[in-house]
N, C-alpha and C positions, 0 to 999 in steps of 0.2 A: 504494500500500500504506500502510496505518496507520504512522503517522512512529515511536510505541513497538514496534509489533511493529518496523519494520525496523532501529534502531537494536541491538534485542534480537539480532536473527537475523546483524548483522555482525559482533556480539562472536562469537556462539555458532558458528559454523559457520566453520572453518578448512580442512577439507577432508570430501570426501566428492562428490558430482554431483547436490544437490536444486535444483527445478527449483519454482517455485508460482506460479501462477498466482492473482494478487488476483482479489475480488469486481468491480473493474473489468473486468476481463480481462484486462490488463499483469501481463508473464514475467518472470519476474527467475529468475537462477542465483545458487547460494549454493555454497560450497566449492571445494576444488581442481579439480574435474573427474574428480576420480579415481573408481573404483568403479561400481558398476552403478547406469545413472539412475534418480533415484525423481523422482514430481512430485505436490506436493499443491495441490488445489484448493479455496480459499475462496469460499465461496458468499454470505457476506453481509459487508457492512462491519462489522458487532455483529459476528461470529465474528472478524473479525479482530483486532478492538478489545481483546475480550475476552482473545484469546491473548497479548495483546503486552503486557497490564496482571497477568496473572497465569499464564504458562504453567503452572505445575506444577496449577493446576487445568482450568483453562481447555480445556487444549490435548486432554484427555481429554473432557472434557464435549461439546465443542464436536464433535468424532469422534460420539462417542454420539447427538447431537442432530442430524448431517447438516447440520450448520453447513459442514463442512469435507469433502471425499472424496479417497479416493487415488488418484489417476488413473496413475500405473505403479506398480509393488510394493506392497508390505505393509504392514499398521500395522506391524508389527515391522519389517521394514527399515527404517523412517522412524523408530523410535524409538531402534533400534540405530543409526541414525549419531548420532542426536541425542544419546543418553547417553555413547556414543564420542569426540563432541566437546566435552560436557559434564563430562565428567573432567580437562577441563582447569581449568574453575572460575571464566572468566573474565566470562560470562553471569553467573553466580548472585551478583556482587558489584557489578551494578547496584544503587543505592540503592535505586528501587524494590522489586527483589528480595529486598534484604536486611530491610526493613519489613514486607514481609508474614510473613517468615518470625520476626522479631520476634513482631509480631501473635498469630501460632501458634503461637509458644512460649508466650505468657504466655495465651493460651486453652487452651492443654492441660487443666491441671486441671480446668474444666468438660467439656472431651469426653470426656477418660476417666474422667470422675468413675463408675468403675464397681461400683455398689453391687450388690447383690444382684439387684434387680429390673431394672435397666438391662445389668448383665450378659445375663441372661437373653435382654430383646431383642436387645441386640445379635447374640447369638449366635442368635436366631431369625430375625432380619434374612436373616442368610447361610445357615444349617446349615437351616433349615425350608423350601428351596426344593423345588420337584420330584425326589423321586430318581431318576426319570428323568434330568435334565438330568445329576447324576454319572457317571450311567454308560456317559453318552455319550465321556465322556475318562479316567475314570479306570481301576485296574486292577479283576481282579475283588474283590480284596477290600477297594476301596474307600478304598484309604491316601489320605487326603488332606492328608499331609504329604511332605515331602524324603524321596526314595529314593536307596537307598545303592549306588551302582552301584560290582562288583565289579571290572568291567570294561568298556572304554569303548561294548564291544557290545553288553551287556546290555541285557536286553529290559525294559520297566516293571515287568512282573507280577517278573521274577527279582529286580529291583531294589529293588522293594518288601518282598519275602519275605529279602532280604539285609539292610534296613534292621530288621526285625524279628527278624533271628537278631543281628544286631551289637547293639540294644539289649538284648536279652534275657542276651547274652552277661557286658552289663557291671552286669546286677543280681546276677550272682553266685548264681545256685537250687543252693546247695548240698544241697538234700535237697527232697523232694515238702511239697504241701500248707503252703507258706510263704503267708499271708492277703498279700495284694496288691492294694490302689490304683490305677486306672486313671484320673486326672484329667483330663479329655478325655476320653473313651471314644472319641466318634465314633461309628461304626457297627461296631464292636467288634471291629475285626481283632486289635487286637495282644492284650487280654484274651485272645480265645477261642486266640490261638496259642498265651501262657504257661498257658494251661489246658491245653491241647492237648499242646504238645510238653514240658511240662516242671512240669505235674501242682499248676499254681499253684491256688488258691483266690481269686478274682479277681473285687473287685467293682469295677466300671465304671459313673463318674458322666458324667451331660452335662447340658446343657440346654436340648437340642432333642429334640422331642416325633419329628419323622422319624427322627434317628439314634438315641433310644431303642427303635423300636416294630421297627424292620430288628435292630438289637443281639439283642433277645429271640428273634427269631423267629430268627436263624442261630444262637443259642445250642440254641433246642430243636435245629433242623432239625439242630445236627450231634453232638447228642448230650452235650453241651458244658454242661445249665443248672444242673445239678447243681453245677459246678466256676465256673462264669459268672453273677455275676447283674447285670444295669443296672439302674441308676433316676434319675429326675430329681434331681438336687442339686449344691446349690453347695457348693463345697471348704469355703468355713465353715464350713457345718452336718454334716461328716463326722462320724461317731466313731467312735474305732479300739481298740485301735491295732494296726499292722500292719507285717511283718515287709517289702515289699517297697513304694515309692510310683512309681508311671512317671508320665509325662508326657510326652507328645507332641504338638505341636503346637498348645498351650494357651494357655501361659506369654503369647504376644503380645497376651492380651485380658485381661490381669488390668489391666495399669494400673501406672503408676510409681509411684502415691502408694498402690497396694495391695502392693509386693512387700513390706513388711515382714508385712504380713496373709497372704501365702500364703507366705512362709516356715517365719514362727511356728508356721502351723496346720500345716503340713508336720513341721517339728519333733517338735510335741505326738502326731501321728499316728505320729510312724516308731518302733519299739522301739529299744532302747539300741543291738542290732547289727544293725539297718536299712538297706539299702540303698535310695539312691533314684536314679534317672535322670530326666534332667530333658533332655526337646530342643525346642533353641526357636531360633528365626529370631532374628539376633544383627547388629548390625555391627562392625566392627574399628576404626572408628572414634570419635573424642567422638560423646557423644549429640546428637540432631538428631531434628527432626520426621519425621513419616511421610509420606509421599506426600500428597499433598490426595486428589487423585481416588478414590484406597484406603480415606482414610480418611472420604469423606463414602459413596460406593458403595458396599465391598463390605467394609470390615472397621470400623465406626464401632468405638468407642470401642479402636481395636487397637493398640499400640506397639511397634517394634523396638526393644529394647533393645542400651545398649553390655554389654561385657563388665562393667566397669567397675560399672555400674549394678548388673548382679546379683550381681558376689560383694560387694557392700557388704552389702546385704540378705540375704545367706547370713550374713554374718558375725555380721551382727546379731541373727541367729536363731538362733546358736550350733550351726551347723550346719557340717560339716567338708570342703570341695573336697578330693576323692580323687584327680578326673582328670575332665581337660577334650580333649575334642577338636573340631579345629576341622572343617568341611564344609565346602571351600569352592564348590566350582562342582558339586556334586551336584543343587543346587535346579533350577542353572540344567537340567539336565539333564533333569531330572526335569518342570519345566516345557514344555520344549521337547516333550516326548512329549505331555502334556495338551495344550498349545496346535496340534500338528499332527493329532490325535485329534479335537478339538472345531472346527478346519477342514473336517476329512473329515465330518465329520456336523452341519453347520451349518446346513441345512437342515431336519434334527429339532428342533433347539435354537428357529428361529426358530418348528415349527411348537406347539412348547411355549410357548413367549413373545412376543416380537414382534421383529421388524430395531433398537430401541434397546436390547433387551437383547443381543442376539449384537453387536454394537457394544461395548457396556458390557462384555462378556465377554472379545472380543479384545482390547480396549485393556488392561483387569486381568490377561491371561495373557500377553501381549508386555511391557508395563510390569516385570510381576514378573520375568520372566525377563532380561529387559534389567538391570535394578537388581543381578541375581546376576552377570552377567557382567561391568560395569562400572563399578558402585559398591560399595556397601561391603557391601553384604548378605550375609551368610557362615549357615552353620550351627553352633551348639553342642551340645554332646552334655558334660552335665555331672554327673557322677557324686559323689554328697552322703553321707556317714555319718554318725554322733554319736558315733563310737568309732573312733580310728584302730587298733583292732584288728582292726574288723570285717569286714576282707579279707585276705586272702593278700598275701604279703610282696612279690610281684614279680607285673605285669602279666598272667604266663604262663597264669594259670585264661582270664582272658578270648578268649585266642586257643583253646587247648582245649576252652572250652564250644563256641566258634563253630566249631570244625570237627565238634563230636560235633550239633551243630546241623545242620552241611550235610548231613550222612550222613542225619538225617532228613529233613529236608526233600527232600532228593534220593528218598528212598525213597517220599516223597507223591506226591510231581511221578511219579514212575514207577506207581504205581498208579493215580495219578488219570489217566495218558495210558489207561491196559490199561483202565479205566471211562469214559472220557469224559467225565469232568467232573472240576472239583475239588471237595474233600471240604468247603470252604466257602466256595462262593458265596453269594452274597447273594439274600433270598427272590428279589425278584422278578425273578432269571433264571430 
C-alpha cells in the first residue's frame, strides 16, 4: 500500500472493521474489529496515491472514477465510519493535511469570487440538470432543501410541507396580500404555498432556466399566477420594496466576500416592519472550508457559513436578529430519504446519465448526510426585522400561525387523498 495513504489510515481509523485490499492485492484490516465488515478495493496505484496525498478530494473523485470499489457495504457505511473516526481530529492534523487546507483557504476568494455572471453558472452547473433526475429522490413538491420533520416517523413529502408551514409561520402574515421575496425560488414550492395558504403576493427569483420554466407552469397549473410570479434574476438587481423576504436554501452560494452585498440589498428591499427568514446550511463551529469534492462537483463556488460569519454581516447591514433557531440533525434526515430514494431508482438515474455520474451522486448524498451526522453541519432558520417593533411581544403568534397552518394543510392532504392527486405537483407528473 502507498507508505502516505497508510501512514494517513493509522492515524484515522481507531475502531470500526474496514478491510482494503491495495492495487497489489495485499489485505490489510484497519480498526477495532468492531461493527459490521466493510472492504474497499483499490484498483490502481495513482488511486491510491492520490487518496493518501489529499483525501478530502481525492477519496471522492477516485469513487466517481472507478479508481477504487466497495466490495462489502456502502459508500455510506464506509464514509460513516470514516467521519465517525474522523471526529476525533487526529488525521486532519497531518502537516500535509493541514497545507492543503491552508492552500484552500487563501484560494477561496477566487472560487467564490461570485459575481453576477458566475453566480448564474454556478447555479446552472447544478439546478439546470434533468428534472427528471429530481424526481427521482425528491418529494412531490420538489423541496430541495432541509425538511422539518415533526416526528421521527414522518414521511418526506409531510416533512417537507412541515418545513414550509414552520417557515411560513415565523414570517408572521398578519393580514392577506403582504408583497413577498422568494430569493431562491427553486421550482416554487414555498412561493406558491405562501400564495396558497396565506394569500401572499409572491415574487420568486432564481437563476436556473429549468426551475424557472417548472415554477411558471405549476403556478398556472394551480391557479396560483395571478398571486405567483418567477423570473430570472439576481438579488442585486431586485427592486422593491417588500413587506415579507424568505430565503431558503440560497444563502450557501452567495459567497463570504458577498454577504455584506446581500444583506444590504436585503435591507434596502425589506419595508421599515418587514419581516424576513432566512434558512441556510450553517456550522457550529469556526469557519472552515467546504468539502473539496462539493465544492469542485456539485456546488462550485458554494460556502457553509459559521454563525459567526452571518450575524457580523447582518449587523453590518443594520438589520435586527429576532430569532434564530438551530436544525440540527433534520438535514441528516432529510438526506437519508433522498439518498435511499435515489438507491431505489439508480438504474433510471444511470439510464439519464452514465455509472460516473450515479457515483458522483452517491458519494455527494452519503458525504452530505455523513457531514450532518458527525460534523458540524447544522441548520439555521434566522429570523431579521429593521424594527424591533415589528413583531408581537412573545414567540406565541409563531406557534398559533403553525397550528392554524396544520389544520390547513391537513384539510389539503384530505382532499387531495378523496382526488388522487395533490393540488400541486409538478408539470411533469
Amino acid at each position: 500500500m502507498n507508505r502516505i495513504l497508510s501512514v494517513f489510515l493509522s492515524h484515522l481509523f481507531k475502531s470500526g472493521n474496514l478491510t482494503i485490499t491495495d492495487a497489489s492485492g495485499n489485505v490489510t484490516q484497519w480498526g477495532d474489529g468492531t461493527g459490521d465488515p466493510l472492504h474497499i478495493r483499490f484498483n490502481t496505484k495513482a488511486a491510491e496515491r492520490a487518496v493518501g496525498l489529499h483525501p478530502g478530494l481525492k477519496f471522492g473523485e477516485t469513487y466517481m472514477d472507478g479508481g477504487l470499489d466497495i466490495v462489502s457495504g456502502s459508500i455510506y457505511e464506509v464514509l460513516a465510519l470514516i467521519f465517525a473516526n474522523a471526529d476525533r481530529g487526529d488525521a486532519a492534523r497531518e502537516p500535509w493535511m493541514r497545507a492543503i487546507a491552508r492552500m484552500r483557504l487563501l484560494y477561496r476568494r477566487h472560487i467564490q469570487n461570485n459575481t453576477p455572471t458566475r453566480a448564474r453558472a454556478n447555479v446552472q452547473h447544478h439546478y439546470d440538470l434533468s428534472g427528471a433526475l429530481y424526481d427521482l429522490f425528491l418529494d412531490a413538491d420538489r423541496q430541495y432543501s432541509c425538511a422539518y420533520f415533526e416526528t421521527p416517523d414522518a414521511t418526506l413529502d409531510d416533512a417537507q410541507i412541515a418545513k414550509k408551514r414552520h417557515i411560513a409561520a415565523k414570517l408572521y402574515y398578519d393580514r392577506p396580500g403582504l408583497r413577498t421575496l422568494d430569493i431562491g425560488c427553486g421550482w416554487g414550492g414555498m412561493g406558491l404555498y405562501l400564495a396558497r395558504q396565506l394569500r401572499a403576493e409572491v415574487t420568486g427569483i432564481t437563476l436556473s432556466d429549468e426551475q424557472l420554466a417548472i415554477a411558471r407552469q405549476r403556478a398556472e397549473n394551480s391557479g396560483l399566477a395571478d398571486r405567483a410570479q418567477f423570473r430570472i434574476e439576481d438579488y442585486r438587481d431586485v427592486t422593491g420594496p417588500f413587506d415579507r423576504i424568505v430565503s431558503v436554501g440560497m444563502f450557501e452560494h452567495v459567497g463570504v466576500d458577498f454577504y455584506d452585498d446581500y444583506f444590504s440589498r436585503c435591507a434596502e428591499l425589506l419595508k421599515a416592519d418587514g419581516v424576513m427568514l432566512l434558512h441556510t446550511i450553517g456550522r457550529f463551529e469556526e469557519p472552515a472550508n467546504t468539502n473539496a469534492f462539493i465544492a469542485k462537483y456539485i456546488f462550485p463556488g458554494g460556502y457553509i457559513p459559521s454563525l459567526s460569519q452571518v450575524t457580523a454581516a447582518v449587523e453590518r447591514a443594520g438589520l435586527i436578529v429576532t430569532d434564530v433557531e438551530v436544525l440540527r440533525l433534520h438535514y441528516a434526515e432529510t438526506l437519508r430519504h433522498w439518498r435511499e430514494r435515489f438507491a431505489a431508482r439508480r438504474d433510471e438515474a444511470r439510464a439519464l446519465y452514465d455509472e460516473r455520474f450515479c457515483r458522483m451522486w452517491e458519494f455527494y448524498l452519503a458525504a452530505s448526510e455523513a457531514s450532518f451526522r458527525w460534523q458540524d453541519l447544522v441548520v439555521f432558520q434566522i429570523q431579521l426585522t429593521k424594527s424591533r417593533e415589528a413583531l408581537p411581544l412573545t414567540r406565541d403568534y409563531m406557534f398559533e400561525a403553525e397550528a392554524r397552518l396544520r389544520e390547513r394543510d391537513d384539510a389539503d392532504a384530505a382532499a387531495a387523498s378523496r382526488e388522487g392527486a395533490w393540488p400541486e405537483r409538478c408539470a411533469a407528473e
